[in-house]
C-alpha positions in Angstrom: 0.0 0.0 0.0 1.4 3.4 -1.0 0.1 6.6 0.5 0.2 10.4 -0.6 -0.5 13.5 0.4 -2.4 16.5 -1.7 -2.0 20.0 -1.2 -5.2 21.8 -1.2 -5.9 25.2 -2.7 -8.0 28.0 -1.6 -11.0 26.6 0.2 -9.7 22.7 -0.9 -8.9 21.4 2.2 -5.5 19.0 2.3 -6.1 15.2 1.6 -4.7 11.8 1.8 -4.6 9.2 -0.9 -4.1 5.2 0.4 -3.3 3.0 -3.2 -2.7 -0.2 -3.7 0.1 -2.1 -5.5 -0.9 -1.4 -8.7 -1.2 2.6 -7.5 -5.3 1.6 -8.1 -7.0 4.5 -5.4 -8.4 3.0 -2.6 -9.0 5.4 0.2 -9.2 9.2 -0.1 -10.1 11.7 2.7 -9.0 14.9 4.5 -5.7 15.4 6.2 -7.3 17.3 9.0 -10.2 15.2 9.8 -9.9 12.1 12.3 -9.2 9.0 10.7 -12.1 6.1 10.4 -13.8 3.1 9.0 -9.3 2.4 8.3 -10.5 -1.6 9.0 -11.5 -2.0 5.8 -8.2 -1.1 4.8 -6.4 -3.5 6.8 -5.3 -0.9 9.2 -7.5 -0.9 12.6 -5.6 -0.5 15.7 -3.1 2.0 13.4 -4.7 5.3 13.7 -2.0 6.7 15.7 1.2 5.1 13.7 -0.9 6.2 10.7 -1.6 9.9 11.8 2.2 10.2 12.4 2.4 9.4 8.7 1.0 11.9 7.8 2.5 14.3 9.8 5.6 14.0 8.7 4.6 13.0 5.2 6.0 16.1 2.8 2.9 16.7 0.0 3.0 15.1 -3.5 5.6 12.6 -2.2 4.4 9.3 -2.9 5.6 6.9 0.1 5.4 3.0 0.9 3.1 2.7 4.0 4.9 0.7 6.2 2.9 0.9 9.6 
């Protein structure tokens, strides 16, 4: 699984992109917004390991998620 992080513009808030192996989009949602439903991602009990991810996640960086 490969994760990413999107800049947002103006009033576009910031978001976070989860792919798959073959880069297919699985999971999209905002930066700033607490982080659910991640079981059906394979990643329940991870929120925290996760949301330090994306902290320190530069944008349009396109990083192996290894949580």
């Amino acid at each position: 699984m490969y994760i990413i992080k999107v800049k947002g513009k103006a009033k576009i808030p910031d978001y976070i992109q989860l792919r798959d192996d073959n880069f297919v989009l699985i999971a999209y949602f905002r930066a700033d917004r607490a982080l659910k439903n991640l079981d059906k991602y394979g990643l329940e009990g991870k929120e925290e390991a996760l949301q330090q991810v994306i902290s320190e996640l530069p944008f349009g960086k396109l990083r192996k998620l290894e949580i």
